[in-house]
PyMOL Python script that loads the backbone (N, CA, C, O; Angstrom):
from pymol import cmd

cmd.read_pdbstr("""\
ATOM      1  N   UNK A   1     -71.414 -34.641 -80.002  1.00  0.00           N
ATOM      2  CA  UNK A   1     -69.963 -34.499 -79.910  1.00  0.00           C
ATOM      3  C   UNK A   1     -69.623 -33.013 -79.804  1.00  0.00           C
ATOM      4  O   UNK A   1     -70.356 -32.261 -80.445  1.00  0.00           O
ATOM      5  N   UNK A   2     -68.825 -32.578 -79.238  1.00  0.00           N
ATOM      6  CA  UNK A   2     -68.308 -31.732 -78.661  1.00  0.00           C
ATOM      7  C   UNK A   2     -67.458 -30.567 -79.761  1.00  0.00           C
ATOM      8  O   UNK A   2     -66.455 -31.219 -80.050  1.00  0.00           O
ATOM      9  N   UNK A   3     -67.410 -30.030 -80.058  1.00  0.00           N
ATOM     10  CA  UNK A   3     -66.293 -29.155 -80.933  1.00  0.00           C
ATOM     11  C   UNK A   3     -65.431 -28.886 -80.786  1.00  0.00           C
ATOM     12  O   UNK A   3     -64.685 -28.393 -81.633  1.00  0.00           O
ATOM     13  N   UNK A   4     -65.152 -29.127 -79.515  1.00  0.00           N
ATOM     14  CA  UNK A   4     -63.766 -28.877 -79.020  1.00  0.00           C
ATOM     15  C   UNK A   4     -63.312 -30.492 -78.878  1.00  0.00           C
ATOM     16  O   UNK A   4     -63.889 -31.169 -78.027  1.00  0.00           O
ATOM     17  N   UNK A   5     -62.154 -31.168 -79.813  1.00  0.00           N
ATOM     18  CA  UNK A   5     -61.906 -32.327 -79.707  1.00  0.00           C
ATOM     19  C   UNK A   5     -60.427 -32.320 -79.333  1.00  0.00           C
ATOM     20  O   UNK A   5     -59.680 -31.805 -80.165  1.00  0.00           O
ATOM     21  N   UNK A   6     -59.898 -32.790 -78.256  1.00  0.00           N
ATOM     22  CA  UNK A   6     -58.412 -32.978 -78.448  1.00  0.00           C
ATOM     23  C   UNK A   6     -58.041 -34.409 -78.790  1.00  0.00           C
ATOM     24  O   UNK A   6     -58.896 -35.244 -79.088  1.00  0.00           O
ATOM     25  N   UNK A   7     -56.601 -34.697 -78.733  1.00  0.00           N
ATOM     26  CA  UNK A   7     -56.407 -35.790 -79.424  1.00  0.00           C
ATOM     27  C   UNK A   7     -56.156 -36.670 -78.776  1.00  0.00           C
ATOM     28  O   UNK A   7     -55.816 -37.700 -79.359  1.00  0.00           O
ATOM     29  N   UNK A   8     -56.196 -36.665 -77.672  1.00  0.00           N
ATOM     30  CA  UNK A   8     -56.385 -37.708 -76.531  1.00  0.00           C
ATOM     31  C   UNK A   8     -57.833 -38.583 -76.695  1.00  0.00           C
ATOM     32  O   UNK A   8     -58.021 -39.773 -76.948  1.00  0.00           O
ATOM     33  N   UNK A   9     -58.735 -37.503 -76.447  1.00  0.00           N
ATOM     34  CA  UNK A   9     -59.979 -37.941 -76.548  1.00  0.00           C
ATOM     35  C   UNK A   9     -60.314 -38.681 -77.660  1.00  0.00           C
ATOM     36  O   UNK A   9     -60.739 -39.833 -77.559  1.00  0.00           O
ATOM     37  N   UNK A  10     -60.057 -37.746 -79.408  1.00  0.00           N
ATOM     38  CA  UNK A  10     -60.056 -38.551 -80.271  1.00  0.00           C
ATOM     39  C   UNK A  10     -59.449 -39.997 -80.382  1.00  0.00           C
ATOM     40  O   UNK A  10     -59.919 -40.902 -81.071  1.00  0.00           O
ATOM     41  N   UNK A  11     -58.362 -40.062 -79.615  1.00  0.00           N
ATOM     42  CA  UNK A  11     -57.921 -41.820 -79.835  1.00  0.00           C
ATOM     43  C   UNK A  11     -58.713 -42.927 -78.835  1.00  0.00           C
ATOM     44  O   UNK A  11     -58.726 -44.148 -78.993  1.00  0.00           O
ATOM     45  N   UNK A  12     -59.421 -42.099 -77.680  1.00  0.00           N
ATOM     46  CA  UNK A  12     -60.259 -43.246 -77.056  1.00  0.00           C
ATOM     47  C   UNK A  12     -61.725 -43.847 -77.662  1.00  0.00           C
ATOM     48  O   UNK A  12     -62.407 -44.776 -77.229  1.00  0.00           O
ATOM     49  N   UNK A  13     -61.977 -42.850 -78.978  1.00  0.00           N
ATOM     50  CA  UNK A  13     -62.686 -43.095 -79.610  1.00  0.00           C
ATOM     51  C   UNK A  13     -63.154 -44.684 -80.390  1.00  0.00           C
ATOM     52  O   UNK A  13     -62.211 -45.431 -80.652  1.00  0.00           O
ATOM     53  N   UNK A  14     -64.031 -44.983 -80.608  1.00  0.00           N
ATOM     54  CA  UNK A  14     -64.240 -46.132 -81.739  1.00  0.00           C
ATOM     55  C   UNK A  14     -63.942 -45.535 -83.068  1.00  0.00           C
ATOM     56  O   UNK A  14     -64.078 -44.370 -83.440  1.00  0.00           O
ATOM     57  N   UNK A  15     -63.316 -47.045 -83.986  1.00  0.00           N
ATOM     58  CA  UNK A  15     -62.805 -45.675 -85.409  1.00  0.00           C
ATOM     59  C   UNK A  15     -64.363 -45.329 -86.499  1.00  0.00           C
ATOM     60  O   UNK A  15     -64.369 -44.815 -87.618  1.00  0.00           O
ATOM     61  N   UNK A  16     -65.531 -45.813 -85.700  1.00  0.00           N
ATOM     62  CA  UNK A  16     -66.594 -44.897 -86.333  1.00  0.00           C
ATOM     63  C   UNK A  16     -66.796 -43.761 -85.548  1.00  0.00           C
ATOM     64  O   UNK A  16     -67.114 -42.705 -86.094  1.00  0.00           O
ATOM     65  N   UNK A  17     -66.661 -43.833 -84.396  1.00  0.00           N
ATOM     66  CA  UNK A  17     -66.832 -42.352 -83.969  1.00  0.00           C
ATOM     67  C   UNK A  17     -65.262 -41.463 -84.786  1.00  0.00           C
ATOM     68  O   UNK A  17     -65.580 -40.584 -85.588  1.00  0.00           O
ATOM     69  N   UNK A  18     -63.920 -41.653 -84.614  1.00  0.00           N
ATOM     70  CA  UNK A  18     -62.808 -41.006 -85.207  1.00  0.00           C
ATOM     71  C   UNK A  18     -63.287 -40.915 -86.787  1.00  0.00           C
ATOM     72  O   UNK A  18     -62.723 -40.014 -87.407  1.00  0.00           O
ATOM     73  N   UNK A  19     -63.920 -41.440 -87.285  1.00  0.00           N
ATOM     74  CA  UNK A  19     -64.544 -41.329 -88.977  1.00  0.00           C
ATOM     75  C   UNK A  19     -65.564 -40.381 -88.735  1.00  0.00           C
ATOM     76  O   UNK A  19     -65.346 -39.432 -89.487  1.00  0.00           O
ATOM     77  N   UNK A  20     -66.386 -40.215 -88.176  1.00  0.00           N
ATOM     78  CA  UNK A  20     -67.143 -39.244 -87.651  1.00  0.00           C
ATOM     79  C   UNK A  20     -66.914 -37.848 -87.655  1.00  0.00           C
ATOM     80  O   UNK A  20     -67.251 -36.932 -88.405  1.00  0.00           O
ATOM     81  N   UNK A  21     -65.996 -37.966 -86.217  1.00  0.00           N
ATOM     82  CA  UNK A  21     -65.462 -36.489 -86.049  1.00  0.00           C
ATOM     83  C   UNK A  21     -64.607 -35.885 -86.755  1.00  0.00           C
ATOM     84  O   UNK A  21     -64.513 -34.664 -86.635  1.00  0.00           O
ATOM     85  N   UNK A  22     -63.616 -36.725 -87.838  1.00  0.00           N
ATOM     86  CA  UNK A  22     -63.038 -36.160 -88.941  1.00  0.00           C
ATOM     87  C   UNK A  22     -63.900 -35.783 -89.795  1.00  0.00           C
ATOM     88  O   UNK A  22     -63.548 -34.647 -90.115  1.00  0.00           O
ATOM     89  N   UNK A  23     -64.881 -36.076 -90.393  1.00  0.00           N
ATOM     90  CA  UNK A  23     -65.974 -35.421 -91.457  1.00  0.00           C
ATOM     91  C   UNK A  23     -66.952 -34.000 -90.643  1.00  0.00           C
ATOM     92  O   UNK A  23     -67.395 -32.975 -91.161  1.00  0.00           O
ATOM     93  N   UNK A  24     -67.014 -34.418 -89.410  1.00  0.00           N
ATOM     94  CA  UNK A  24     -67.927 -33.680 -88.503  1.00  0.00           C
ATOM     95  C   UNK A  24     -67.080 -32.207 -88.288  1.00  0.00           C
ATOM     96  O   UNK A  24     -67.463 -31.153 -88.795  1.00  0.00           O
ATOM     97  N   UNK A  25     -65.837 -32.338 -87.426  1.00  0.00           N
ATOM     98  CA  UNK A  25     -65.389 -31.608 -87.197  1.00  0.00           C
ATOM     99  C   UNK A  25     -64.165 -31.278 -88.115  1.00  0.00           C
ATOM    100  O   UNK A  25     -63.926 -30.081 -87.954  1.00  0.00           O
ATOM    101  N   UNK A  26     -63.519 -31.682 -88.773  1.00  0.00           N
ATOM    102  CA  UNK A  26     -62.219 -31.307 -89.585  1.00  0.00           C
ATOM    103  C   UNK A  26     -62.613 -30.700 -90.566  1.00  0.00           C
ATOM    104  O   UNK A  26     -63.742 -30.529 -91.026  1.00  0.00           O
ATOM    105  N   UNK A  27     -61.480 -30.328 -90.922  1.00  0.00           N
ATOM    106  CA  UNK A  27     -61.302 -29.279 -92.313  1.00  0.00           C
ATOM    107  C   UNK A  27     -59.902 -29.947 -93.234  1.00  0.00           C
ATOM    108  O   UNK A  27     -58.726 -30.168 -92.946  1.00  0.00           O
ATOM    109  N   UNK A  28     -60.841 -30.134 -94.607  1.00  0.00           N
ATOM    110  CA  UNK A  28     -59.695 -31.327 -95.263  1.00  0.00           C
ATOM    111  C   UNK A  28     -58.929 -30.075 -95.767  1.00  0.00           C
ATOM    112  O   UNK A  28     -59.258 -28.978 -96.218  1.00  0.00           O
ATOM    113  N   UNK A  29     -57.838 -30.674 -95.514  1.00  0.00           N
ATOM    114  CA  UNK A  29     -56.265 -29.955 -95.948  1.00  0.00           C
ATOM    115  C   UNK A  29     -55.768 -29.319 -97.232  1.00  0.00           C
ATOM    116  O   UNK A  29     -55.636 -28.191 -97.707  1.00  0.00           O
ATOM    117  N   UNK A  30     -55.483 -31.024 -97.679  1.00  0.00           N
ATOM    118  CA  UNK A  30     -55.145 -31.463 -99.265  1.00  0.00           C
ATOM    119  C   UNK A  30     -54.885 -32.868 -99.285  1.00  0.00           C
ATOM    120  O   UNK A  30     -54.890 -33.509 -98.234  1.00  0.00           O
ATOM    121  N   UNK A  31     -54.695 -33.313-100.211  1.00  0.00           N
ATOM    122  CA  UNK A  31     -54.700 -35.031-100.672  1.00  0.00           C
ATOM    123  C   UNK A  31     -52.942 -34.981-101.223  1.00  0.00           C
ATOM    124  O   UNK A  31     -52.255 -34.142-101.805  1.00  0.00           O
ATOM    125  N   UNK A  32     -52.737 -36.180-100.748  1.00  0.00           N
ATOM    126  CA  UNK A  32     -51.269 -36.532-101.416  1.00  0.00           C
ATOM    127  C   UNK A  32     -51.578 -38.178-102.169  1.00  0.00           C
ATOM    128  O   UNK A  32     -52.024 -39.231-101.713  1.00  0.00           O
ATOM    129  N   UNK A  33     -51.073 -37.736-103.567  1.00  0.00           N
ATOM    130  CA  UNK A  33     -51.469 -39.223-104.144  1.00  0.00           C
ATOM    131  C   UNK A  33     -50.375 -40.489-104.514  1.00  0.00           C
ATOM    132  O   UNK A  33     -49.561 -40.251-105.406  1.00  0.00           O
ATOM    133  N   UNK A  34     -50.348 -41.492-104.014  1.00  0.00           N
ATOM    134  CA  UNK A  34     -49.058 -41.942-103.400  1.00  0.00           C
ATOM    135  C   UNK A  34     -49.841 -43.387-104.423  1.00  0.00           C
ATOM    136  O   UNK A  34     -50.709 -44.057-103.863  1.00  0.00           O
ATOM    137  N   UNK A  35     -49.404 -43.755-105.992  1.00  0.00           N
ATOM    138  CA  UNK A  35     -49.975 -44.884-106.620  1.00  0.00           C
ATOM    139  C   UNK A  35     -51.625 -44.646-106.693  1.00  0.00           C
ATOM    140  O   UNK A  35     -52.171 -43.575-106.959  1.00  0.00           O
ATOM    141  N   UNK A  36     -52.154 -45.665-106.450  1.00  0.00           N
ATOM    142  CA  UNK A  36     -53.547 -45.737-105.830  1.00  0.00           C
ATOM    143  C   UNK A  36     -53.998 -45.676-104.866  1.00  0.00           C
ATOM    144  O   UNK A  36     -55.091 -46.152-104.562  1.00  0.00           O
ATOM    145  N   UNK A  37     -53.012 -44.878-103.931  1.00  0.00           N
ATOM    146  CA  UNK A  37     -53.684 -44.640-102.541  1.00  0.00           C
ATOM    147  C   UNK A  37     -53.663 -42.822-102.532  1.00  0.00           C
ATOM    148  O   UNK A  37     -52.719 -42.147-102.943  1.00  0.00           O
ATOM    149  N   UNK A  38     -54.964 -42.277-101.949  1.00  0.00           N
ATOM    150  CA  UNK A  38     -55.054 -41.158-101.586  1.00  0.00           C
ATOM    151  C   UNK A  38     -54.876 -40.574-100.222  1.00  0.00           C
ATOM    152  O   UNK A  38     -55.711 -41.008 -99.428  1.00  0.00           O
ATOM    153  N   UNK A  39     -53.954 -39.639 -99.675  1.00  0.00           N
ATOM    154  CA  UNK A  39     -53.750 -39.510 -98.709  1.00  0.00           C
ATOM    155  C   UNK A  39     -54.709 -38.440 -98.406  1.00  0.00           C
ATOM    156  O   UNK A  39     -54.478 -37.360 -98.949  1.00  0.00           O
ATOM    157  N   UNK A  40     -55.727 -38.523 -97.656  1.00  0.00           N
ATOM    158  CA  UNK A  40     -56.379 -37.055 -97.300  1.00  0.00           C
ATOM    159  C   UNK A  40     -56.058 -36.384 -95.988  1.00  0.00           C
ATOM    160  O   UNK A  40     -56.462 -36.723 -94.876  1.00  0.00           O
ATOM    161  N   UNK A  41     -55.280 -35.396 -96.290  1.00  0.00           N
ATOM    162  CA  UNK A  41     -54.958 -34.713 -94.485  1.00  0.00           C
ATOM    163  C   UNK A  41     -56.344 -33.759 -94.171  1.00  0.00           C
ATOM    164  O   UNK A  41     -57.043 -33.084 -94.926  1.00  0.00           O
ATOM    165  N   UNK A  42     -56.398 -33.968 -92.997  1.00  0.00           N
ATOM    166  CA  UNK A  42     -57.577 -33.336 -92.649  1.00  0.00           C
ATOM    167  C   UNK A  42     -57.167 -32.473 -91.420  1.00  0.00           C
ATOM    168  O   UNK A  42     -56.782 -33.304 -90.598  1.00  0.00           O
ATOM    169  N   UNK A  43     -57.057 -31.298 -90.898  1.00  0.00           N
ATOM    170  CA  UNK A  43     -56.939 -30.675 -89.223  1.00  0.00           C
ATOM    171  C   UNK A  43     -58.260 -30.356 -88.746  1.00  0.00           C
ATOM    172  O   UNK A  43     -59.278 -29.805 -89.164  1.00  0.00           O
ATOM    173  N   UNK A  44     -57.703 -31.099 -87.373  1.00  0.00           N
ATOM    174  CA  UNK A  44     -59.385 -31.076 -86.113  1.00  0.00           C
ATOM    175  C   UNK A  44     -58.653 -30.569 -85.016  1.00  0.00           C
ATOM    176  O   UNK A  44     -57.679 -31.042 -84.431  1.00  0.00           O
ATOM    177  N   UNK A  45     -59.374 -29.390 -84.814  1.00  0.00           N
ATOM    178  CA  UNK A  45     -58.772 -28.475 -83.821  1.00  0.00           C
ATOM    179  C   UNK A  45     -57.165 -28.571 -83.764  1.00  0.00           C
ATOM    180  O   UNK A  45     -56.765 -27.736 -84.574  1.00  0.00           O
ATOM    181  N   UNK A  46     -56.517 -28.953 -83.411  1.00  0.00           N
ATOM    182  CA  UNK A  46     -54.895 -28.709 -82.405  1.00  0.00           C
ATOM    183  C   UNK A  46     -54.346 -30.503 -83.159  1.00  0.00           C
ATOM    184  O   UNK A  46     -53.336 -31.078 -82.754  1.00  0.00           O
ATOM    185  N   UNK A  47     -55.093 -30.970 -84.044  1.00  0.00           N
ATOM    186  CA  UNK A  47     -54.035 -32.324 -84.504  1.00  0.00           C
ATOM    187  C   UNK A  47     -54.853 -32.621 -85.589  1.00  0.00           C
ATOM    188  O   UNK A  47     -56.037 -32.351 -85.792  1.00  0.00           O
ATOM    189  N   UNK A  48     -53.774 -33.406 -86.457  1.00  0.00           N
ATOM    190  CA  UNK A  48     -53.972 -33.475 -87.613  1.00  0.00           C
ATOM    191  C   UNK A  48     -54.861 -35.425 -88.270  1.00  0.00           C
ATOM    192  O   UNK A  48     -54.458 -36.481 -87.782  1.00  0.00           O
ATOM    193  N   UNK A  49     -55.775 -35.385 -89.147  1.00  0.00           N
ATOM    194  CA  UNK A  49     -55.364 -36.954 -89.445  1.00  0.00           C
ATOM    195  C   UNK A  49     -55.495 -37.216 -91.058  1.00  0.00           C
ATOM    196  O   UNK A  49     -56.041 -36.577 -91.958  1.00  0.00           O
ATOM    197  N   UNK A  50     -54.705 -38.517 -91.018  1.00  0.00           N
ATOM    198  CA  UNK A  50     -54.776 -38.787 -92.356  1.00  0.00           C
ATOM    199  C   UNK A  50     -55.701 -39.784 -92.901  1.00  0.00           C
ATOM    200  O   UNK A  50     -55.529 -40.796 -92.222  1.00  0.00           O
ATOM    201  N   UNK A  51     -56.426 -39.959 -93.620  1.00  0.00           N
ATOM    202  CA  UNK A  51     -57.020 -41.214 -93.804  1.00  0.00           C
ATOM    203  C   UNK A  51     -56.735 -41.669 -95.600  1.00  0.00           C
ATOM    204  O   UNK A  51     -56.975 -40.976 -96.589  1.00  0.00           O
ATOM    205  N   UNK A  52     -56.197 -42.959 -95.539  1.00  0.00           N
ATOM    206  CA  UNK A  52     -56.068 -43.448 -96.619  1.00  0.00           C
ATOM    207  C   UNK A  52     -57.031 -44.150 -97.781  1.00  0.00           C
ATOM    208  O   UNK A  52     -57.458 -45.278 -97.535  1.00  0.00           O
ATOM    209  N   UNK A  53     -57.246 -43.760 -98.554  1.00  0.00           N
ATOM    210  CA  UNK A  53     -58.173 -44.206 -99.307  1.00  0.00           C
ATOM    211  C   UNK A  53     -57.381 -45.166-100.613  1.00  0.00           C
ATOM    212  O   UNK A  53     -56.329 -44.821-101.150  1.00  0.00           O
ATOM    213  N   UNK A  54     -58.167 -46.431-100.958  1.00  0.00           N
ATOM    214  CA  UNK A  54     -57.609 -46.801-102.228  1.00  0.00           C
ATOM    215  C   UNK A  54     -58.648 -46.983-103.308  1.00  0.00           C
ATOM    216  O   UNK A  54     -59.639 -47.682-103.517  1.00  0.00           O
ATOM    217  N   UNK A  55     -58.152 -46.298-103.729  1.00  0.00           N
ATOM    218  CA  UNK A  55     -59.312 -46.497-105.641  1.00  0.00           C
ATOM    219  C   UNK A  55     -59.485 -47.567-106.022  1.00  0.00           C
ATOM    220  O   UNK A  55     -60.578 -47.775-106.550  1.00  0.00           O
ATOM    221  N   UNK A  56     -58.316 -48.927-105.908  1.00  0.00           N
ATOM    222  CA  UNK A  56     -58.822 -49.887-106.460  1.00  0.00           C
ATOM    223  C   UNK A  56     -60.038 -50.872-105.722  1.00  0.00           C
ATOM    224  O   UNK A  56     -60.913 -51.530-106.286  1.00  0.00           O
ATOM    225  N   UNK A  57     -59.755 -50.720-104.241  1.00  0.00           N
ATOM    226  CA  UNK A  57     -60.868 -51.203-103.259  1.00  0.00           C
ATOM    227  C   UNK A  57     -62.397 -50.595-103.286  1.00  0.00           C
ATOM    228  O   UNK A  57     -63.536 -51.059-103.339  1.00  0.00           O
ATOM    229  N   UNK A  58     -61.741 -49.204-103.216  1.00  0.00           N
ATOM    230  CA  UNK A  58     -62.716 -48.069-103.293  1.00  0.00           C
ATOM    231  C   UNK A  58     -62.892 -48.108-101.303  1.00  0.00           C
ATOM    232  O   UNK A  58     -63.928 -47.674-100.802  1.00  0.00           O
ATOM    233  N   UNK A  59     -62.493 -48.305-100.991  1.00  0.00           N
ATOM    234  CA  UNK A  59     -62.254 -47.547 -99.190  1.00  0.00           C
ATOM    235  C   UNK A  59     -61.348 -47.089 -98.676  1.00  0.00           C
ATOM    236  O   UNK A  59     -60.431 -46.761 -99.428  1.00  0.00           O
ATOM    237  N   UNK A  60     -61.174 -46.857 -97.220  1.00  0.00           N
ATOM    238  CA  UNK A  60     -60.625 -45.890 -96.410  1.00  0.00           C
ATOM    239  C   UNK A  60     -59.900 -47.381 -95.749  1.00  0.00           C
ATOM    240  O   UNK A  60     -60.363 -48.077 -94.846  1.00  0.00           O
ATOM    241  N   UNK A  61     -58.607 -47.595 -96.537  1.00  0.00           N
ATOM    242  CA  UNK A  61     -57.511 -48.637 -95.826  1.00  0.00           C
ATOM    243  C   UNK A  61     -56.848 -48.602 -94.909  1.00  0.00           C
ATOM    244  O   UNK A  61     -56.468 -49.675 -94.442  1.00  0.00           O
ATOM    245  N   UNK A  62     -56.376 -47.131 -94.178  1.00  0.00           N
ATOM    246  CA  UNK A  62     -55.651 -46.880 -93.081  1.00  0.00           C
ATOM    247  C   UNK A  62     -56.033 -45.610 -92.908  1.00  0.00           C
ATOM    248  O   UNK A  62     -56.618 -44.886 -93.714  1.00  0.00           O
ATOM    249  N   UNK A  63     -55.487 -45.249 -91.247  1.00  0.00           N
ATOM    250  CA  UNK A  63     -55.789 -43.423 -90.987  1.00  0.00           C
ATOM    251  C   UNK A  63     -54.568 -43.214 -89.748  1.00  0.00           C
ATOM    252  O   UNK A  63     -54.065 -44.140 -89.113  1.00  0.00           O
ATOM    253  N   UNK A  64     -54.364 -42.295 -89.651  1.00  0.00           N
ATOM    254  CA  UNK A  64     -53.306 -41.845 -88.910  1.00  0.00           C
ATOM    255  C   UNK A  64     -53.103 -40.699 -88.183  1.00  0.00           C
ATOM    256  O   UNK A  64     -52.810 -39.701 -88.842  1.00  0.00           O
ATOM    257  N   UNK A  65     -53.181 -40.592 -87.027  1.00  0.00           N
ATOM    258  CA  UNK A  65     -53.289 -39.270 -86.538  1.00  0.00           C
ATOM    259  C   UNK A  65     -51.900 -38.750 -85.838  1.00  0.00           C
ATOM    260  O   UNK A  65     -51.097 -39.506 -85.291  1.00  0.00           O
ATOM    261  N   UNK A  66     -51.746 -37.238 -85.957  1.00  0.00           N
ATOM    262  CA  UNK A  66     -50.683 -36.755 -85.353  1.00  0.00           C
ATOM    263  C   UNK A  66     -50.584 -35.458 -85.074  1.00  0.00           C
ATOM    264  O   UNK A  66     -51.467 -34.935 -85.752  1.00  0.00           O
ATOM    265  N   UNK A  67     -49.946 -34.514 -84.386  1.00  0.00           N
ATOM    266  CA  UNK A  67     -49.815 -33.481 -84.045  1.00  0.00           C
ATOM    267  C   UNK A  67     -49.061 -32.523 -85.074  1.00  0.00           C
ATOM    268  O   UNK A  67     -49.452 -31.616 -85.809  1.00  0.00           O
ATOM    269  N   UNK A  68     -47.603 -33.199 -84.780  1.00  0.00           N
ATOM    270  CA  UNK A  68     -46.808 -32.657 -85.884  1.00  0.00           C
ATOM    271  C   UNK A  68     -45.814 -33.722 -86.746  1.00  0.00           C
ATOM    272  O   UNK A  68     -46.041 -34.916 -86.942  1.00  0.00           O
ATOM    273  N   UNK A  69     -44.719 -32.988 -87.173  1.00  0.00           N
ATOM    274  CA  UNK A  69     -43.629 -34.290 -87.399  1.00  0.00           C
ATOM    275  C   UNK A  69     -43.745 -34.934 -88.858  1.00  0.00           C
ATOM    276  O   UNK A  69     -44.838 -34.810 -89.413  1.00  0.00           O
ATOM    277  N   UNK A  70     -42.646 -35.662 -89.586  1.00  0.00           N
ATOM    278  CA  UNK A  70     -42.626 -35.998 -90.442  1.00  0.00           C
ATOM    279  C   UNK A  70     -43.713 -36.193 -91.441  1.00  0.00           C
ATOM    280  O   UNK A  70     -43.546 -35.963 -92.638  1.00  0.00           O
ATOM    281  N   UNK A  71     -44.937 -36.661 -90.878  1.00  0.00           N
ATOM    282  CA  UNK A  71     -46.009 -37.184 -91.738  1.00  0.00           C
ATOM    283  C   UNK A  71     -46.509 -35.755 -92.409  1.00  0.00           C
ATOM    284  O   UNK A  71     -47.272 -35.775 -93.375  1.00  0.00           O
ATOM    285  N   UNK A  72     -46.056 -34.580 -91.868  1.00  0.00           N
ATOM    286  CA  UNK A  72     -46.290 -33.587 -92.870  1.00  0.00           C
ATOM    287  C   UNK A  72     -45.574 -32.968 -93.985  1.00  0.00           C
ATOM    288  O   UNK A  72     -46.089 -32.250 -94.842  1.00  0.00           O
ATOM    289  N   UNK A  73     -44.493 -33.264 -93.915  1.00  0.00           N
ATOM    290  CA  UNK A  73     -43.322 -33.095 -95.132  1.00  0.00           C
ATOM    291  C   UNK A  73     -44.018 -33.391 -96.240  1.00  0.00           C
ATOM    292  O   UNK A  73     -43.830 -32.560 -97.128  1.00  0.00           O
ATOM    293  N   UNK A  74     -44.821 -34.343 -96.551  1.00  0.00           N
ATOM    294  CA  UNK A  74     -44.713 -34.832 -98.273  1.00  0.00           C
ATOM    295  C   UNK A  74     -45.462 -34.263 -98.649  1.00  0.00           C
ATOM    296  O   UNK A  74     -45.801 -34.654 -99.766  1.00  0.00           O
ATOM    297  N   UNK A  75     -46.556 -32.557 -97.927  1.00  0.00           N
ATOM    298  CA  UNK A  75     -47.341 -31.972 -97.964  1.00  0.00           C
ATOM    299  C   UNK A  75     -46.660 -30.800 -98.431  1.00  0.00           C
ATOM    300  O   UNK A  75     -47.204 -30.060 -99.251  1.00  0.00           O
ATOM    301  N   UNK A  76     -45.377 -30.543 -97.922  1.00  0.00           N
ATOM    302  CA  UNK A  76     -44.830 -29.275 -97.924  1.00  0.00           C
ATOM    303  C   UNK A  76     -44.723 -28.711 -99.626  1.00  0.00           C
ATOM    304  O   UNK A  76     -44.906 -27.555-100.008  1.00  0.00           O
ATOM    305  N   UNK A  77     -44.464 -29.593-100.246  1.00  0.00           N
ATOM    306  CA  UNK A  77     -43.870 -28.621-101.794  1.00  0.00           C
ATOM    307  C   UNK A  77     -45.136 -27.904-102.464  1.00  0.00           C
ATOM    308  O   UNK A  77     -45.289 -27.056-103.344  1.00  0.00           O
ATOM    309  N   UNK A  78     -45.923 -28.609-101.674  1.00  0.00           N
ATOM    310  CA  UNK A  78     -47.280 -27.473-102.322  1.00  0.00           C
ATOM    311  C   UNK A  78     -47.493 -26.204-101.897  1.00  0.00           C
ATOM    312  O   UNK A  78     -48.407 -25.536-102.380  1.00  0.00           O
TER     313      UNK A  78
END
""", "prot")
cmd.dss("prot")
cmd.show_as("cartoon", "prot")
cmd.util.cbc("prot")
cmd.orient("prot")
């Protein structure tokens, strides 16, 4: 995989390859803890993703990718 990832490419991905290149290539952010779900923001090159984790399952329940825009606000007061 390439180091240079944009986010086009990342979404034609399989979500083991997008699980991949977020550990491979990203740089985790910070975590937002929302109940028992952990939000981990991660930035890969030029876009951002989130992947949700829940403690009580113990996995990665949802992920979300984006450039900019709201999904970064609940990041801001830190």
């Amino acid at each position: 995989m390439s180091d240079i990832l944009k986010l086009y490419d990342y979404i034609i991905l399989t979500d083991e390859e997008q699980f991949n290149a977020v550990w491979d290539l990203g740089k985790h952010i910070d975590t937002y803890i929302d109940g028992n779900i952990k939000i981990n923001l991660y930035a890969v090159n030029e876009f951002f993703v989130e992947l949700y984790y829940d403690d009580e399952l113990n996995k990665i329940v949802d992920k979300k990718h984006f450039k900019q825009g709201f999904l970064l606000e609940k990041y801001l007061p830190k």
